[in-house]
N, C-alpha and C positions, 0 to 999 in steps of 0.2 A: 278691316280696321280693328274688329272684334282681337283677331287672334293676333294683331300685332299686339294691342295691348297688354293681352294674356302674358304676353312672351318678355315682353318688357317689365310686367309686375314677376315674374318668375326670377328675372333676371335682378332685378332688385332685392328680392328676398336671397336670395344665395349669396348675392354680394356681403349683405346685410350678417349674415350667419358667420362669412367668413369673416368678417370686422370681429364680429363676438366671438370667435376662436381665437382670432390671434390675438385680441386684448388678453382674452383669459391667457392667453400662454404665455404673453410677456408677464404678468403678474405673474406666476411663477416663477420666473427666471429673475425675479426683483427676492424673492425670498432667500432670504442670506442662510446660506448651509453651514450650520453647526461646527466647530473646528474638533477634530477628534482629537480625544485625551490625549495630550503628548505626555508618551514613557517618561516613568521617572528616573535619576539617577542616585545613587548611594554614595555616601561616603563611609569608608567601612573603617574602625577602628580595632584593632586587636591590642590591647594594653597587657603585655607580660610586664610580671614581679616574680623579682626575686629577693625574698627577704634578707638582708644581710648576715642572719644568724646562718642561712642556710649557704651564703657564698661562702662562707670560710669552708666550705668541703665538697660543693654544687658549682657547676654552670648551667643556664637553659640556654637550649638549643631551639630559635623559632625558625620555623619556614613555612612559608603560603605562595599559594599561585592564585594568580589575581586574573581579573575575567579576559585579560587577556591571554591567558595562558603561560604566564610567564612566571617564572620560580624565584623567589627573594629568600632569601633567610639571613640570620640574626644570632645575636651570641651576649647573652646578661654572663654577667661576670662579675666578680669583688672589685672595688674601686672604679667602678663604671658610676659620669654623674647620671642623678635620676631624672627624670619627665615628673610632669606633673598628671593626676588619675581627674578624669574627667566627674562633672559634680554629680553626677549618675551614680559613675562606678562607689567613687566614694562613700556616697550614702550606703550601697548596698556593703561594701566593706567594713561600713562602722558597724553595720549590723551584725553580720558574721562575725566582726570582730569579739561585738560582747558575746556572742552564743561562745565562741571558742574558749574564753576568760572563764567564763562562769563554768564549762566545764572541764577546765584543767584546774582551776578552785584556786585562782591565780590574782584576785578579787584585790587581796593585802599585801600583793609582791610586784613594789613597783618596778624594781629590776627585770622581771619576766614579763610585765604591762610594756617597757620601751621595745621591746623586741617587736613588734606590733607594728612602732612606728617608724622603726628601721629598715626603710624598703628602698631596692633599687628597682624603678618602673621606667620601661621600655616601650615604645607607641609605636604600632606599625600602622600606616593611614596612609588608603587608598581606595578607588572610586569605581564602582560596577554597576552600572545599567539592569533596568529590572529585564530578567527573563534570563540572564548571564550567571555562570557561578563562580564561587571561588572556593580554595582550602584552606585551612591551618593546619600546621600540625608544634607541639611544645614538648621536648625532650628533656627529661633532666641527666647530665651526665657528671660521674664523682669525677674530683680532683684527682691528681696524682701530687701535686704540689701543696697538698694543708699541712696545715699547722697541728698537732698533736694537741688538745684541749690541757689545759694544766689541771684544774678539776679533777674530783673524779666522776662528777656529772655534767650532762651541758645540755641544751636547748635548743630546739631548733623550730622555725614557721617554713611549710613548706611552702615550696612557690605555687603560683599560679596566674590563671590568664583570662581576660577578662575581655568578648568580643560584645562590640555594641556600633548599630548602624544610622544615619540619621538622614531621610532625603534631602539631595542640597538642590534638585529641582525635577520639573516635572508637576503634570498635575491629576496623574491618576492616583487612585485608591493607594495611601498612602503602608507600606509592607515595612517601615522600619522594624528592626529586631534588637534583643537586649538579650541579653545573658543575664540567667536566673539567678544564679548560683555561681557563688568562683569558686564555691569547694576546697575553701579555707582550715587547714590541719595545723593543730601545732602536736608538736612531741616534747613530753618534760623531763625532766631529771632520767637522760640516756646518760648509759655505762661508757665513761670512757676506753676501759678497755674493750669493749663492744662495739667500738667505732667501726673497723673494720667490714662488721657485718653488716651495721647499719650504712654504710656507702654501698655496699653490696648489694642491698636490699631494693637500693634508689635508681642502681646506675641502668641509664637506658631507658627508666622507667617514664611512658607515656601519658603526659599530665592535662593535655588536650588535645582532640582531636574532631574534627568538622570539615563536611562539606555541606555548603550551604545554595540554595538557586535564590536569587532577589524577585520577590515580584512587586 
């Protein structure tokens, strides 16, 4: 009778044990698993300008390949209408703006201040996934078709291009990007018979260039 009992308290206790494992194991299985970071995505902006002082002898040349691998390109040109510069870019162009005024010493010469805000601006927008890259690249190429300046000086704001990125979802560590610097030049009182050189000087020449990975 002894050892039945024994075997029956034995048999009790092990039941018992397994109750208290498997409670404990469904409470685990009740603990809600963290959702991992979903990747973010980009919207990437490349704003080319071209100042109008500079289309009367300039076009830019844009081309990027976007994270799919695929190649777009673009064409600024005189009498192209403009886009509007994002309030980003903006700010940072007012800025360059006055550094460039103040040292061409252009301060009291409102005719050389409008050329400033004589821009044709061109927005290339599109979307790249963080870990994905893309390129630019911004050519300026001379006319063959200007106009001879009547002057015998003239003015010119070189172009340039302006890349800035902003996530439009996603909820990792947020990698937007901005451009520091648009690397804003002007050039004053050129020789008009020196034109030639000065096309010469331009054409071809590589005004932006990037590759870039999002993360």
């Amino acid at each position: 009778m002894k050892k039945i009992f024994n075997w029956m308290l034995a048999a009790i206790l092990v039941c018992g044990a397994s109750v208290v494992m498997s409670s404990c194991g469904d409470d685990d299985d009740d603990k809600p698993i963290p959702d991992a970071p979903q990747p973010n995505t980009y919207e990437v902006t490349l704003s080319a300008v071209l100042p109008e002082s500079a289309a009367e002898f300039f076009t830019l040349d844009v081309s990027y390949t976007d994270a799919n691998g695929k190649t777009n390109t673009g064409t600024l040109k005189a009498g192209d209408r403009t886009e509007s510069m994002s309030e980003q870019m903006k700010k940072l162009y007012d800025i360059e703006k006055e550094s460039a005024i103040i040292q061409m010493r252009w301060e009291d010469k409102p005719e050389k201040l409008a050329l400033f805000e004589q821009l044709i601006v061109k927005n290339f927008t599109f979307t790249v996934p963080s870990g994905k890259s893309f390129s630019y690249k911004a050519t300026m190429k001379a006319r063959k078709d200007y106009t001879q300046p009547s002057g015998e000086v003239f003015d010119v704001i070189k172009p340039f291009v302006y890349m800035g990125s902003k996530r439009i979802s996603g909820f990792s560590q947020d990698g937007s990007v901005f451009t520091e610097r648009l690397g804003l030049r002007a050039y004053g009182s050129v020789e008009t018979e020196s034109l030639a050189d000065f096309l010469e000087m331009f054409d071809g020449e590589v005004i932006a260039e990037e590759t870039r990975t999002m993360k």
